[in-house]
C-alpha positions as CSV (number, residue, x, y, z in Angstrom):
1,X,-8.5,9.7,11.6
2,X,-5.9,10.4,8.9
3,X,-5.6,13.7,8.6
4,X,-5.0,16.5,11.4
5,X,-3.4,20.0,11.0
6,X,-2.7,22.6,13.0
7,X,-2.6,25.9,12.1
8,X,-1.9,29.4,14.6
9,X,-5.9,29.6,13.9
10,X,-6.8,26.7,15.1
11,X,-6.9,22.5,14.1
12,X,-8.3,21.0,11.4
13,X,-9.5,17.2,10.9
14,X,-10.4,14.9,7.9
15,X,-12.5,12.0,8.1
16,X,-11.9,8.4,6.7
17,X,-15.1,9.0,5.2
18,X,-14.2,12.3,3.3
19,X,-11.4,10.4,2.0
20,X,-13.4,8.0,0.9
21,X,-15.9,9.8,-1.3
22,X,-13.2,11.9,-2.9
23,X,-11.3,8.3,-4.0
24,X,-14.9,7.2,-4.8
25,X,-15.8,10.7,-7.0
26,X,-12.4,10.6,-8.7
27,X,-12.6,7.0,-9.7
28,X,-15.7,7.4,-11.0
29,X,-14.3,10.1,-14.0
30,X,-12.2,7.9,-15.2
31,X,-13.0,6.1,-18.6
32,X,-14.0,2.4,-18.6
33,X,-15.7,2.3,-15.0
34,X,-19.2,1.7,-14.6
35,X,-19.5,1.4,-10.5
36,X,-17.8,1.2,-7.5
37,X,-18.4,-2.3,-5.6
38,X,-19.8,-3.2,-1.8
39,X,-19.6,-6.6,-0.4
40,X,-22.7,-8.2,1.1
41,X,-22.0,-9.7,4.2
42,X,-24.7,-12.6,4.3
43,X,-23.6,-13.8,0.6
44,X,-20.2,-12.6,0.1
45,X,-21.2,-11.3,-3.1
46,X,-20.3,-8.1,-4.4
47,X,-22.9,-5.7,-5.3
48,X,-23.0,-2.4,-7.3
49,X,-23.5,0.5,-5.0
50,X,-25.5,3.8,-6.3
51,X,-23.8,7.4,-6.6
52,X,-24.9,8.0,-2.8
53,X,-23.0,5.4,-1.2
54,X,-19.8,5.5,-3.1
55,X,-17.6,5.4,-0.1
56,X,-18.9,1.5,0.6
57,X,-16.3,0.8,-1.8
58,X,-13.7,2.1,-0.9
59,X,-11.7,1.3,2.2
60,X,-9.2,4.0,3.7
61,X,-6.3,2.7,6.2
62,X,-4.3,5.3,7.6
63,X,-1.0,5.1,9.0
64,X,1.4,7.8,10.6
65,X,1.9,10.3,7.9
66,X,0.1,8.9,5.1
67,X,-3.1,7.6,3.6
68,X,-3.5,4.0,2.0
69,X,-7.0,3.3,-0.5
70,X,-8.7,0.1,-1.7
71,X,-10.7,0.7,-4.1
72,X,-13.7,-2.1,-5.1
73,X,-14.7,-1.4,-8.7
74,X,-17.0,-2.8,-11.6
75,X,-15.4,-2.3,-15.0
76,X,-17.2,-1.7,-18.3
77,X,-17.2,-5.0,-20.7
78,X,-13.9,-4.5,-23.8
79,X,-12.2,-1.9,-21.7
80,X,-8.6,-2.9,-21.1
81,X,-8.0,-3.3,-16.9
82,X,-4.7,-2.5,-16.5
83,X,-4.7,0.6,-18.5
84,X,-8.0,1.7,-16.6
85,X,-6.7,0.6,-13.3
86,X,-3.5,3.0,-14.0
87,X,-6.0,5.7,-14.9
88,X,-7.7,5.3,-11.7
89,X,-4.7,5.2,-9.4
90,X,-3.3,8.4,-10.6
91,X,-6.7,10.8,-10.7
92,X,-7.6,9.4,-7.4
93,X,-4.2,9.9,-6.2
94,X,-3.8,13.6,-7.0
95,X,-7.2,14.6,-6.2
96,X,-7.0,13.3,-3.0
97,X,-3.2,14.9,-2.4
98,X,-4.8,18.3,-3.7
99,X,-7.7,18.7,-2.2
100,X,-6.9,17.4,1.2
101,X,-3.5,17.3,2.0
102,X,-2.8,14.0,2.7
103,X,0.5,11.7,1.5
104,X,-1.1,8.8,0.0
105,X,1.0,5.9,0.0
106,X,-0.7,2.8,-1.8
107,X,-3.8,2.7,-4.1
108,X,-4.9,-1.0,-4.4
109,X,-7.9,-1.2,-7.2
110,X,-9.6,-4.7,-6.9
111,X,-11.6,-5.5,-10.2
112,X,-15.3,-7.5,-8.9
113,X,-17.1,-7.9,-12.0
114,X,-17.3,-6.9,-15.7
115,X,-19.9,-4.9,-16.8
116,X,-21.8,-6.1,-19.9
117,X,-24.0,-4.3,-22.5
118,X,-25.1,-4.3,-25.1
């Protein structure tokens, strides 16, 4: 559980899984990605996963005082990766610092397929 506050009303708690969809929703916006990435188990192949299940590619670890995200994404074919992996690590970064709270420490964006279209 990463996240736990206390207030003079009472405690609050955030879920891994909250987490999870808000890195998922926020990487989403960003220019050049087309999906976010779940590994099947039996094949060890990675497979794109629909709006609904966006957390299955992301991974949350938490640690003390902060939150650390691996994110499993499918990229759009001419886009350039490093500029749309920056992209992605700062919105998901500051949406999920403003909207829940939490430090987050690393963002790890793992590229598992290219996207192509014509």
């Amino acid at each position: 559980m990463p996240g736990k506050f206390k207030t003079n009303l009472g405690s609050v708690s955030i879920d891994d899984n909250v987490v999870a969809t808000i890195a998922g929703l926020s990487a989403m916006e960003c220019y050049g990605i087309v999906g976010m990435a779940s590994k099947n188990a039996t094949d060890g192949f990675f497979e794109m996963v629909k709006w609904e299940n966006l957390s299955k590619g992301v991974k949350i670890i938490s640690q003390e005082n902060e939150v650390n995200i691996d994110l499993h994404v499918i990229l759009q074919y001419g886009v350039r990766i490093s500029v749309v992996a920056g992209n992605i690590i700062e919105k998901v970064k500051y949406n999920v610092e403003n909207l829940t709270g939490l430090k987050v420490g690393n963002i790890n964006v793992y590229v598992q397929g290219i996207n192509v279209q014509k």
